[in-house]
C-alpha positions as CSV (number, residue, x, y, z in Angstrom):
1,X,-8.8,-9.5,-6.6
2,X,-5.9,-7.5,-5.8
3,X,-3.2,-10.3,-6.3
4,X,-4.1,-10.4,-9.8
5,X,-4.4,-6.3,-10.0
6,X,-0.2,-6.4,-8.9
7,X,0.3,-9.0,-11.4
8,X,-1.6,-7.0,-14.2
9,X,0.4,-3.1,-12.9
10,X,3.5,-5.5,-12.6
11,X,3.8,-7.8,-15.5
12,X,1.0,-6.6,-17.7
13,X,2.4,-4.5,-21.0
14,X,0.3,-2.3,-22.7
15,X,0.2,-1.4,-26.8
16,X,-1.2,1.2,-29.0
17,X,-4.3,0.5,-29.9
18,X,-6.2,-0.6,-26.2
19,X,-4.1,-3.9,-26.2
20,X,-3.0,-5.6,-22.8
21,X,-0.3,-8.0,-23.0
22,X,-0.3,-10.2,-19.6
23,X,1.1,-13.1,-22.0
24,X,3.8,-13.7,-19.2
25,X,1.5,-15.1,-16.4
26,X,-2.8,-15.7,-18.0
27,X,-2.7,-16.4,-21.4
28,X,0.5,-17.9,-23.0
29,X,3.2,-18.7,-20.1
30,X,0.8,-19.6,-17.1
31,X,0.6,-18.8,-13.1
32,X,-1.0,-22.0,-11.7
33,X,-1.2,-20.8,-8.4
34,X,-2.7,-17.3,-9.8
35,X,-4.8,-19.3,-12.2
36,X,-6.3,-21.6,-9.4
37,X,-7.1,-18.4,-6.6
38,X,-9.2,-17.1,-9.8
39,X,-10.8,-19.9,-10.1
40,X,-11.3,-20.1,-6.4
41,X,-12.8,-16.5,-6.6
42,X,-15.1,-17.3,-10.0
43,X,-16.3,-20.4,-7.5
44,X,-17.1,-18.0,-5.0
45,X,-18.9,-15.7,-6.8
46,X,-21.1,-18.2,-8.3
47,X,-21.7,-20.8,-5.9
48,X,-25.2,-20.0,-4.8
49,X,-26.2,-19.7,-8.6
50,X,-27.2,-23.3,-9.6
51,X,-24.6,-23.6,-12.1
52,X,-24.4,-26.9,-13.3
53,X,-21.8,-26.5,-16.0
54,X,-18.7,-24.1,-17.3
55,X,-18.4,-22.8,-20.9
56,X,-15.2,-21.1,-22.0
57,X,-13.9,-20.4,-25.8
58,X,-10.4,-21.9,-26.8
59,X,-7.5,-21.0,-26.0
60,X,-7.0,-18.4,-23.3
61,X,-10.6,-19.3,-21.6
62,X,-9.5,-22.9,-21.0
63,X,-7.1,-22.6,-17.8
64,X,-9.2,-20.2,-15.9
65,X,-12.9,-22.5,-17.1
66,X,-10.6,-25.6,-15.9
67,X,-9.6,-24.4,-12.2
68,X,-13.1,-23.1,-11.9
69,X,-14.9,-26.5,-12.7
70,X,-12.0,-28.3,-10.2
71,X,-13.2,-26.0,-7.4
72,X,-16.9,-26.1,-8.0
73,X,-16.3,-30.1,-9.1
74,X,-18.2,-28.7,-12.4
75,X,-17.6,-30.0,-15.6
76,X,-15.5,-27.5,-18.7
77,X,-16.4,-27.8,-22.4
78,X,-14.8,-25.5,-24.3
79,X,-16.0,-24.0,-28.0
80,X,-13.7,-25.0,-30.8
81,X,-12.5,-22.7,-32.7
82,X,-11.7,-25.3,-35.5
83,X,-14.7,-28.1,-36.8
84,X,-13.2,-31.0,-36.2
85,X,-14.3,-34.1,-38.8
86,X,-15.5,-35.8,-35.3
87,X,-17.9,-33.6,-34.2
88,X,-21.8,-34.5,-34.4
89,X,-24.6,-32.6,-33.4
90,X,-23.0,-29.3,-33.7
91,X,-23.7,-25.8,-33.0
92,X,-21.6,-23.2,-34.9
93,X,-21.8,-19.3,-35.0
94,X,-19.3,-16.9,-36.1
95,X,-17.1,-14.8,-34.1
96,X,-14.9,-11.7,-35.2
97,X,-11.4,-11.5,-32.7
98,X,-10.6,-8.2,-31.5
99,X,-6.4,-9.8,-31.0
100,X,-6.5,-11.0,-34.6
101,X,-9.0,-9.2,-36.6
102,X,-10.5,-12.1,-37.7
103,X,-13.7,-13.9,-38.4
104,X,-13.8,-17.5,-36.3
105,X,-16.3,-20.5,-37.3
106,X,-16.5,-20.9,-33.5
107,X,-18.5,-25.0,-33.0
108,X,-19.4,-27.1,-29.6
109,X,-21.3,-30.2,-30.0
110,X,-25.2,-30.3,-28.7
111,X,-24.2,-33.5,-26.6
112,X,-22.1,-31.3,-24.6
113,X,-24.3,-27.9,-24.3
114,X,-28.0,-29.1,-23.5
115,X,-31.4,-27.3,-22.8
116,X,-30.8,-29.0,-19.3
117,X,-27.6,-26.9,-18.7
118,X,-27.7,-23.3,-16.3
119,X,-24.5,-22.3,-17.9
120,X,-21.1,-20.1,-16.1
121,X,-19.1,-18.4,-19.4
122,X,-15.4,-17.9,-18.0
123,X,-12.8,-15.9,-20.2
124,X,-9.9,-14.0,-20.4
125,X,-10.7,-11.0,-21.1
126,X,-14.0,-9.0,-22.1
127,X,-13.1,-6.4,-24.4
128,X,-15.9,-5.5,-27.5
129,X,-17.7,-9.0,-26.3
130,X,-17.8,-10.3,-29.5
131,X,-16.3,-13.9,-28.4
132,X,-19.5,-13.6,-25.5
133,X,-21.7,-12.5,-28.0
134,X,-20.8,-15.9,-30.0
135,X,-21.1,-17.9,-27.1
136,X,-24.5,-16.6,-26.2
137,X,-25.5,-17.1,-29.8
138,X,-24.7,-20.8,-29.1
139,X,-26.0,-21.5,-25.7
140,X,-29.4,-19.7,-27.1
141,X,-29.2,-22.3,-30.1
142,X,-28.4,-25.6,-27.2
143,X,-31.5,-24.2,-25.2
144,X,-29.2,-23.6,-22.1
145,X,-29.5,-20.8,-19.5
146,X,-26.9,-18.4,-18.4
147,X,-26.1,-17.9,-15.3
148,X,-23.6,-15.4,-15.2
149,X,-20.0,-14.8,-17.2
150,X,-16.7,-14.3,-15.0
151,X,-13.9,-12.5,-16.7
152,X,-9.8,-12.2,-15.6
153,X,-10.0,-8.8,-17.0
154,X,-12.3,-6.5,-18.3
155,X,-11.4,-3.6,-20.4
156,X,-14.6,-1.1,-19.1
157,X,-13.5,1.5,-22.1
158,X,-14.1,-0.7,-24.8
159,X,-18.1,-1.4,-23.5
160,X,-18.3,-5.0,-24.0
161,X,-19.1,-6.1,-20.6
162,X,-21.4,-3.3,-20.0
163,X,-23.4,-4.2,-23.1
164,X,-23.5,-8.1,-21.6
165,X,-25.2,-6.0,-18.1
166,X,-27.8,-4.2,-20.0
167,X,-28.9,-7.5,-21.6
168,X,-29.6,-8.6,-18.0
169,X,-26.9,-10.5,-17.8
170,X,-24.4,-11.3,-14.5
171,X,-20.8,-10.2,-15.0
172,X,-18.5,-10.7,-12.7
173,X,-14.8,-9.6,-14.0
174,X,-11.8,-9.5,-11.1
175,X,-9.9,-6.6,-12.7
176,X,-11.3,-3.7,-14.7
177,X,-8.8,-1.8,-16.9
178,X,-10.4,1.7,-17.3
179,X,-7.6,3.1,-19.4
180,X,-4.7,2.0,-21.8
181,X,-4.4,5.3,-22.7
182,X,-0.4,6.2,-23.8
183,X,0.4,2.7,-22.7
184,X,-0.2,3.5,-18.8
185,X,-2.8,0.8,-17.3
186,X,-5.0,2.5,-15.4
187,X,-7.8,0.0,-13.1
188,X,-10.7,0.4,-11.6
């Protein structure tokens, strides 16, 4: 997607220690019109896969999951990242964040994820996987299939999305950041 490779070589800052800042225009100050041609292109690339519902984590998966399910008329749930005291039926798993090195009690409710459900994961960004690995983890526990994950931005040096592919999985990811290496973003 080469409108979102400019915005990324553009506005994208880089930081020691493999980090990608592209808070101005993804994942804290939004680009609706970027934000809805990538969820045009996840739409695309999934439409022939019986998808019959989208799965994202909170926060930065949500806009991206959201334009996605408008296009494909599919609905969103997204895993909470907090148990609320009105969830029943849950699922929970634990998840480690690469962006703040900590562990997550990550929950969705089994009323929303079901073993009738062919699921497309939608994020951010695919770094370690360890966010996908958590989601997997709960659509194995709901019974649900997966039928692919879609990614903004995959950082190919840090192996996550790679590991997702040798479990036999679909990943589709619109920009691949080879390098961060001294702060220069390098794609694929």
């Amino acid at each position: 997607m080469e409108l979102l490779k400019k915005r990324i070589l553009e506005d994208g800052k880089c930081y020691p220690g493999g980090i990608l800042k592209v808070d101005s225009f993804i994942n804290h100050q939004m680009d609706p019109d970027l934000m809805f041609k990538i969820g045009e292109e996840f739409a695309r690339l999934y439409a022939d896969c019986g998808i019959n519902k989208i799965v994202t984590i909170e926060a930065s998966g949500i806009a991206p999951a959201i334009m996605a399910g408008h296009v494909m008329h599919l609905p969103v749930v997204f895993i909470k990242k907090k148990e609320p005291k009105t969830m029943s039926n849950m699922l929970s798993t634990v998840v480690h964040s690469f962006t703040k090195d900590r562990d997550y009690t990550v929950c969705i409710s089994a009323d929303f994820l079901t073993p009738a459900d062919k699921v497309l994961i939608i994020d951010d960004f695919m770094a370690y996987g360890n966010a996908s690995m958590g989601i997997l983890d709960l659509v194995n526990k709901a019974g649900a299939q997966v039928g692919g994950f879609g990614f903004i931005i995959e950082k190919t040096f840090q192996g996550g999305g790679d590991k997702l592919r040798a479990m036999g999985y679909r990943v589709e990811s619109l920009a691949m950041v080879s390098s961060l290496d001294n702060c220069a973003i390098e794609l694929k």
